[in-house]
N, C-alpha and C positions, 0 to 999 in steps of 0.2 A: 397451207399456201400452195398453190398452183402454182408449177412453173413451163414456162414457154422457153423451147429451143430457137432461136432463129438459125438457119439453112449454114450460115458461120458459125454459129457455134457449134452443131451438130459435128463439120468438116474439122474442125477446131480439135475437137475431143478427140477424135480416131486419130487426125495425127500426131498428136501429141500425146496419146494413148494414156487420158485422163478419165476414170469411169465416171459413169452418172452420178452414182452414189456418192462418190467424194463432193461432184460438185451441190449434189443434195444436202450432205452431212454440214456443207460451209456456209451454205444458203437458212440452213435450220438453226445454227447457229454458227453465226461468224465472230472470230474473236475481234475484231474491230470492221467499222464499214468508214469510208467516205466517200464525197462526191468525188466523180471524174474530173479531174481539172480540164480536160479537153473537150471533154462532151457536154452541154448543160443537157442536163436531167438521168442524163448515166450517171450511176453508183457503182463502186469497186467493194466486193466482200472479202476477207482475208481469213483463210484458216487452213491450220498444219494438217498435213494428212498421214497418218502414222506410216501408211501403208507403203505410204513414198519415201519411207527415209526421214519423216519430219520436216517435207518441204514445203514452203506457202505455195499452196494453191490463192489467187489471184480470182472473183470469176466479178465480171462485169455484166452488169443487171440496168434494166430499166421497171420500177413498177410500174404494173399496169390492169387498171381493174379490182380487179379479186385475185390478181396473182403479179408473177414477173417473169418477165421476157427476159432468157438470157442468149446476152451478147456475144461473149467470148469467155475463154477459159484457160490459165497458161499457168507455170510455177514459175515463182516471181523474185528472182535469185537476191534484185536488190529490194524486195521490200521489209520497211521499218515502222513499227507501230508509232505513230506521232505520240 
């Protein structure tokens, strides 16, 4: 799967000094996804990142194409697997 940074989320990553790779590893396999409740056609992926202490990385994706556009990228203090 192809992924696409957009110019946010690029900015996103460095300052919140989250690497690619994590957000790769959550992208190739997320332990749960849902839609965006704010965005139609945005989706939110969720998965721990060891390297972080076991925090949920968060990364917001739009598919598109042969791959996906990612949005943004944050660790997501209150997130809860429905």
């Amino acid at each position: 799967m192809r992924l696409r940074y957009t110019l946010h989320a690029d900015d996103m990553l460095v300052e919140r000094k989250i690497e690619r790779a994590w957000v790769e590893a959550v992208m190739a396999a997320p332990e749960w996804t849902e839609p965006d409740p704010r965005w139609v056609g945005l989706r939110r992926a969720y998965g721990r990142v060891a390297e972080a202490g076991g925090r949920i990385l968060r990364v917001v994706f739009a598919d598109e194409g042969d791959g996906r556009r990612i949005v943004s990228a944050f660790f997501d203090r209150d997130a809860r697997r429905l």
